[in-house]
C-alpha positions in Angstrom: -87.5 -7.7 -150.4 -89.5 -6.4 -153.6 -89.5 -2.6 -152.9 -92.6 -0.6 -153.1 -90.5 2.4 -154.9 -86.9 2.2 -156.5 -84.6 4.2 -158.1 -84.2 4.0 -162.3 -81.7 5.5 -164.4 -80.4 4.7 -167.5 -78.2 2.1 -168.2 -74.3 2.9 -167.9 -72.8 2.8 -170.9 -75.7 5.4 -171.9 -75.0 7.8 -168.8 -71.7 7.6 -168.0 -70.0 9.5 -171.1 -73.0 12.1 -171.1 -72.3 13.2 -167.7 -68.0 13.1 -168.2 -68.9 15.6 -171.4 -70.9 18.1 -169.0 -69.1 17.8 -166.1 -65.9 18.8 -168.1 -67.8 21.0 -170.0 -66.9 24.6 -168.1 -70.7 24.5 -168.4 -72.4 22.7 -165.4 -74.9 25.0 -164.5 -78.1 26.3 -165.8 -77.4 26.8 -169.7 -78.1 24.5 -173.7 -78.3 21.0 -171.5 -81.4 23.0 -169.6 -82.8 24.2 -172.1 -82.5 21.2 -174.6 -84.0 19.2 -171.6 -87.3 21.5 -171.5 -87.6 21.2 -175.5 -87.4 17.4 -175.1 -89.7 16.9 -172.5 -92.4 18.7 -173.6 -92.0 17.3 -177.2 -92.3 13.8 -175.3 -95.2 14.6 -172.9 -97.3 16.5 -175.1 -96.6 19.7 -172.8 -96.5 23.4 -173.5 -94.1 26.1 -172.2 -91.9 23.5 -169.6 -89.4 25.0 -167.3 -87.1 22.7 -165.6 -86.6 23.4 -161.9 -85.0 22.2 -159.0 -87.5 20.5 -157.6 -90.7 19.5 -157.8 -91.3 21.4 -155.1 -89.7 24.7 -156.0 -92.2 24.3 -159.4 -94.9 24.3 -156.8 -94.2 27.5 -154.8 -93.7 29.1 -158.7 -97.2 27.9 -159.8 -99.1 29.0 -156.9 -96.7 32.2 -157.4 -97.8 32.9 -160.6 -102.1 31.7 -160.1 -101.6 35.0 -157.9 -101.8 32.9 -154.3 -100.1 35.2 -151.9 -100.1 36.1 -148.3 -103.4 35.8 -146.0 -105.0 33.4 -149.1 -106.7 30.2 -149.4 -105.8 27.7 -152.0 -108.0 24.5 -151.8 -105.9 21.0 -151.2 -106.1 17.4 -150.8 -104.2 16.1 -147.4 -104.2 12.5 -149.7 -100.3 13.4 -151.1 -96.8 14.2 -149.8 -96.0 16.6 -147.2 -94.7 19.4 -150.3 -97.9 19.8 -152.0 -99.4 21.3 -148.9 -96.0 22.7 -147.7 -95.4 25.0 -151.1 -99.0 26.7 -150.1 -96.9 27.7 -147.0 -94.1 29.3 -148.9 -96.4 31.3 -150.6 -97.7 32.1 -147.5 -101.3 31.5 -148.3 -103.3 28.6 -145.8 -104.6 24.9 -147.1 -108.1 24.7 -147.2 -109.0 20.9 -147.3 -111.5 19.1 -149.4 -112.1 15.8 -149.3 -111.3 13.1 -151.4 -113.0 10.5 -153.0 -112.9 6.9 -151.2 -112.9 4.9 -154.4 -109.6 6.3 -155.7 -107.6 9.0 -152.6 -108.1 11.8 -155.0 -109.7 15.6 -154.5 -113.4 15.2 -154.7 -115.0 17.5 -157.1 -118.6 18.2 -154.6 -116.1 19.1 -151.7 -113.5 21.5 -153.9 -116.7 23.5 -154.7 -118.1 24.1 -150.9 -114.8 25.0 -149.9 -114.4 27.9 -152.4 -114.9 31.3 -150.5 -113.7 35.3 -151.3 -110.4 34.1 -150.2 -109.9 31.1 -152.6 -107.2 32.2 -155.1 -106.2 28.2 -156.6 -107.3 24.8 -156.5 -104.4 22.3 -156.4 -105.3 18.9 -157.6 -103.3 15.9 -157.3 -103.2 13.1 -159.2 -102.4 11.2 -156.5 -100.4 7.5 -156.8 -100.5 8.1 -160.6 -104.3 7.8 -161.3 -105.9 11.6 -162.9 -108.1 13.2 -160.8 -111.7 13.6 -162.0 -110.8 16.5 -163.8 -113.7 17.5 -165.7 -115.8 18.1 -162.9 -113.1 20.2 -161.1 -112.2 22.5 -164.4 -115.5 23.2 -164.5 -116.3 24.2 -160.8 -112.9 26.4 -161.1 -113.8 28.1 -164.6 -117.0 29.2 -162.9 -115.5 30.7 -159.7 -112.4 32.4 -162.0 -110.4 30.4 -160.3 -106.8 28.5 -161.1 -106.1 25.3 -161.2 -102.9 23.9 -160.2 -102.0 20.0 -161.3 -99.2 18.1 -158.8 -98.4 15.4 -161.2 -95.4 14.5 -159.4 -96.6 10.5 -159.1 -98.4 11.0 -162.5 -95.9 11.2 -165.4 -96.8 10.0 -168.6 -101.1 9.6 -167.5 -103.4 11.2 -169.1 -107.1 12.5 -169.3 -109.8 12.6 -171.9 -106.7 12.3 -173.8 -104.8 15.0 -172.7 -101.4 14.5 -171.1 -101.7 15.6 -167.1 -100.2 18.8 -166.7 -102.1 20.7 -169.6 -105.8 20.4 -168.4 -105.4 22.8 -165.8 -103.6 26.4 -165.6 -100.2 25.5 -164.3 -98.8 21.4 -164.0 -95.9 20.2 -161.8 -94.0 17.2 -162.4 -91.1 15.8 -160.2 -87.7 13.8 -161.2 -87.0 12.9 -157.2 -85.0 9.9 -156.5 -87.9 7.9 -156.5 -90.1 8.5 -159.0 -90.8 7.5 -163.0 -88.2 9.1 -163.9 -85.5 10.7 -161.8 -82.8 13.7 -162.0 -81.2 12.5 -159.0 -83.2 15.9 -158.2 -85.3 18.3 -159.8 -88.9 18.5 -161.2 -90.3 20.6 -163.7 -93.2 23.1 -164.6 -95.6 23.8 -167.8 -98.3 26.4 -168.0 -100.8 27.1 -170.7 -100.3 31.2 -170.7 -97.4 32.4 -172.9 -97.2 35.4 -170.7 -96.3 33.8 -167.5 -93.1 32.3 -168.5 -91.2 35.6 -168.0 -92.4 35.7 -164.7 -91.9 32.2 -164.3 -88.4 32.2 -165.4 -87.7 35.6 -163.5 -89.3 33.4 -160.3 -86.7 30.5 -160.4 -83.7 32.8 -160.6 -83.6 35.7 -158.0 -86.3 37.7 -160.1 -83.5 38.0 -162.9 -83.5 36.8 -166.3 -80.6 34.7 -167.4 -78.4 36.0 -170.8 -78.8 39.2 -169.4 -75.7 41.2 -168.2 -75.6 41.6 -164.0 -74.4 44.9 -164.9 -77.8 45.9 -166.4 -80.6 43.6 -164.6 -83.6 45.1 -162.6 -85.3 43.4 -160.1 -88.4 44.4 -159.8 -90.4 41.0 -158.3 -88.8 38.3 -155.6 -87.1 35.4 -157.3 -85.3 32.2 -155.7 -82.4 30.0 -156.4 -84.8 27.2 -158.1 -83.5 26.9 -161.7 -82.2 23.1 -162.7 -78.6 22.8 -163.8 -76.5 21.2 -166.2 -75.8 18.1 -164.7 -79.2 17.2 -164.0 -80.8 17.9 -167.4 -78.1 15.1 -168.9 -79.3 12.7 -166.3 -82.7 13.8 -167.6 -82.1 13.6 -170.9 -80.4 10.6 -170.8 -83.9 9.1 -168.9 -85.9 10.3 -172.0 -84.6 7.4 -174.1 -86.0 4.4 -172.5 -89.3 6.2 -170.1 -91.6 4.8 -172.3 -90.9 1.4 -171.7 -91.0 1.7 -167.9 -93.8 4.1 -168.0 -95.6 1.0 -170.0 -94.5 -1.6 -167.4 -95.9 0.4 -164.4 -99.1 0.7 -166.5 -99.4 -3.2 -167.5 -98.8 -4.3 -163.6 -101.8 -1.6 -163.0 -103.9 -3.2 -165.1 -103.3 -6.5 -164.6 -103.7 -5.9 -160.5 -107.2 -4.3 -161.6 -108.2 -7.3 -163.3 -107.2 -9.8 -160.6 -108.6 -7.7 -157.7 -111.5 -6.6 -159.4 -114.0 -9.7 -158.2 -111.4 -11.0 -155.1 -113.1 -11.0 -151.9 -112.1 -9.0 -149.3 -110.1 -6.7 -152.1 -111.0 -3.8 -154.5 -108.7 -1.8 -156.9 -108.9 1.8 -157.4 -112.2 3.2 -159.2 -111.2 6.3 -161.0 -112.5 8.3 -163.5 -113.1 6.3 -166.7 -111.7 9.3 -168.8 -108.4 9.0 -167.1 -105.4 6.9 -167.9 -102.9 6.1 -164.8 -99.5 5.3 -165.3 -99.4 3.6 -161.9 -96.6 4.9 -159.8 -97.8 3.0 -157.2 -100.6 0.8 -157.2 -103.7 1.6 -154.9 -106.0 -1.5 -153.4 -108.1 -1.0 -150.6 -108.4 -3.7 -148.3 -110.9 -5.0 -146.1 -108.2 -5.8 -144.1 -104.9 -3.2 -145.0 -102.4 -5.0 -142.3 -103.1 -8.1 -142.6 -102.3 -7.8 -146.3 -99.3 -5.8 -145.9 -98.0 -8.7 -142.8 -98.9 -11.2 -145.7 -96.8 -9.5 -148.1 -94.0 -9.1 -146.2 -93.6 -12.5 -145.4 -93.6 -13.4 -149.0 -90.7 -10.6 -149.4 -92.7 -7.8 -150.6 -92.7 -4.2 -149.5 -96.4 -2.7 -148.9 -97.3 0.1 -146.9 -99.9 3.5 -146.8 -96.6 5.1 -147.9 -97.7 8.8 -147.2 -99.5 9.9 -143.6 -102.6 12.7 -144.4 -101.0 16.0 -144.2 -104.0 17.4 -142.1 -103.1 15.0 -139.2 -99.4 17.1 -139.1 -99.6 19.9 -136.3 -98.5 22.5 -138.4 -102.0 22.1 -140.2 -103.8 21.7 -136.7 -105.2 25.3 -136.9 -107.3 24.1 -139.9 -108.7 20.9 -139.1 -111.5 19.3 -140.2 -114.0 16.1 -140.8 -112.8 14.7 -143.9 -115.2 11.9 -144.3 -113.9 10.3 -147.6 -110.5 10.4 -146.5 -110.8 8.5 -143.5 -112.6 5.7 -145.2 -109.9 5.6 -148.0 -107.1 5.9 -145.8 -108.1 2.9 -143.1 -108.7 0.8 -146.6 -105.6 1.8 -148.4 -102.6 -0.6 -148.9 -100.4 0.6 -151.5 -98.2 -2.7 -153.5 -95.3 -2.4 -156.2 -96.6 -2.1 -159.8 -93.1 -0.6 -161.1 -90.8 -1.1 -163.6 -89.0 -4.1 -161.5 -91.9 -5.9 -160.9 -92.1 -8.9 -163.4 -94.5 -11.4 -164.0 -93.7 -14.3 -161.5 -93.6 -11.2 -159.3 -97.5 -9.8 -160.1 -98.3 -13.7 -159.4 -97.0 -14.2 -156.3 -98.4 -11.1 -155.0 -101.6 -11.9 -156.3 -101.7 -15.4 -155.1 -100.6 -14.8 -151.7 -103.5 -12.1 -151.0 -106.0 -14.8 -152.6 -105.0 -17.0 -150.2 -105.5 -15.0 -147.4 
């Protein structure tokens, strides 16, 4: 079976003597491997001020943390992405208020994100959902006028782009996760960037019990609430490691994207994603809506290749009952959507066959 996501990591010869040197070290938690990670990343991305972090999801809670999202706010959401986008805006025990999305791509819909916002509105978390950019230049500008942050979840979006600029620096704060299953994997961890010099104290105080690190225990103050979300040693090698050869399957995801939007783009019964024409996907997954979404994914699988919806709406979970809502947009994406591999193991005979068998029918 062709898998829809897969885990990539770097050959062995490459990782295998980086990780013996760390883990025999006497250094294996946060210190120079951490911090070299950070430098390289955001050299490599294009991003300012990066932090690594546990998780994606612990660089979530900090960025709605530090946009100033606490207890009894609203921070507007998309129920189009995995289950921690919506669950960090619990953590920082603020409510999801949904917008809808747009039916040609699954991402936030500018028009909605700006009826939504109310006195209680303290972010706006976009998310650049299956690796295609949000329309961003609609929604900076509905959040500049409001005062309000913007938050980008580019967790599927590594290495895209809009109007030129890398995702993660055209809003206030960006998010990026190395999960086991994305681009590019940690084993764990995820990382996060902000534009505002003067957050990354806070930040760094945030991911590490509200205490900075090099400074003795004997003399700290905590004076804010801090967690246990720092990245260690161990994963920044593994991330480091992944830095040498992401460009390659960064470009591989993107060349199967294009070359499904090409083939689907006049096939009856088919239609790739339309997004923004300022952004530039890197195509975790690839997106085609379907006139007929499981007929093509039984088709598939009988030609040995893994198709699915992958993610269920977040605003169908019962936790999220309380806030329910027509979501229009989302319902006719969702019923259309039939997400197919585009990654890195996908090769050419591959693209073909899937191709050929939906044109078939």
């Amino acid at each position: 079976m062709v898998p829809l996501v897969k885990v990539r990591l770097p050959p062995k010869e490459v990782l295998m003597p980086a990780l013996e040197d760390v883990l025999y070290s006497g250094v294996i938690a946060e210190g120079e491997a951490v911090y070299n990670f950070e430098n390289t990343f955001a050299r490599h991305f294009g991003l300012p001020r990066v932090l690594g972090m546990s998780s994606g999801t612990a660089a979530l809670h900090a960025a709605l943390i530090l946009a100033g999202v606490g207890r009894g706010d609203e921070v507007i959401s998309t129920p189009m992405t995995a289950e921690p986008t919506n669950l960090a805006i619990l953590h920082a025990g603020a409510t999801p208020s949904w917008a809808d999305v747009d039916p040609r791509d699954g991402t936030i819909e500018p028009n909605s994100v700006a009826e939504r916002i109310t006195s209680r509105t303290k972010a706006i978390m976009v998310v650049h959902y299956a690796g295609y950019p949000a329309r961003m230049a609609a929604i900076i500008e509905i959040a500049r006028k409001a005062g309000i942050p913007v938050i980008e979840d580019c967790a599927h979006a590594l290495g895209a782009s809009y109007d030129s600029m890398p995702v993660g620096t055209v809003g206030d704060f960006g998010v990026f996760s190395f999960q086991a299953i994305k681009h590019m994997t940690t084993v764990d961890g995820g990382a996060l960037t902000m534009k505002k010099e003067s957050s990354i104290s806070a930040a760094k105080r945030f991911r590490w019990f509200g205490m900075l690190k090099g400074v003795p225990r004997s003399e700290v103050d905590i004076h804010s609430i801090g967690y246990k979300y720092n990245m260690h040693n161990v994963a920044a090698t593994i991330g480091l490691a992944q830095l040498d050869s992401i460009d390659l399957a960064v470009a591989r995801h993107r060349a199967n994207g294009q070359f499904y939007d090409r083939e689907f783009a006049h096939m009856p019964g088919f239609r790739p994603a339309q997004f923004d024409p300022l952004a530039r996907p890197s195509y975790w997954i690839y997106t085609l809506l379907c006139d007929d979404a499981q007929g093509a994914e039984r088709r598939l699988s009988e030609i040995g290749v893994a198709a699915s919806k992958l993610h269920k709406p977040n605003n169908t979970h019962s936790i999220f009952k309380p806030i329910l809502r027509a979501l229009p947009g989302l319902e006719s994406f969702y019923s259309r959507l039939l997400h197919i591999p585009c990654g890195w193991w996908v090769d050419d005979e591959t693209r073909d066959a899937i191709v050929e068998a939906l044109r078939k029918g």
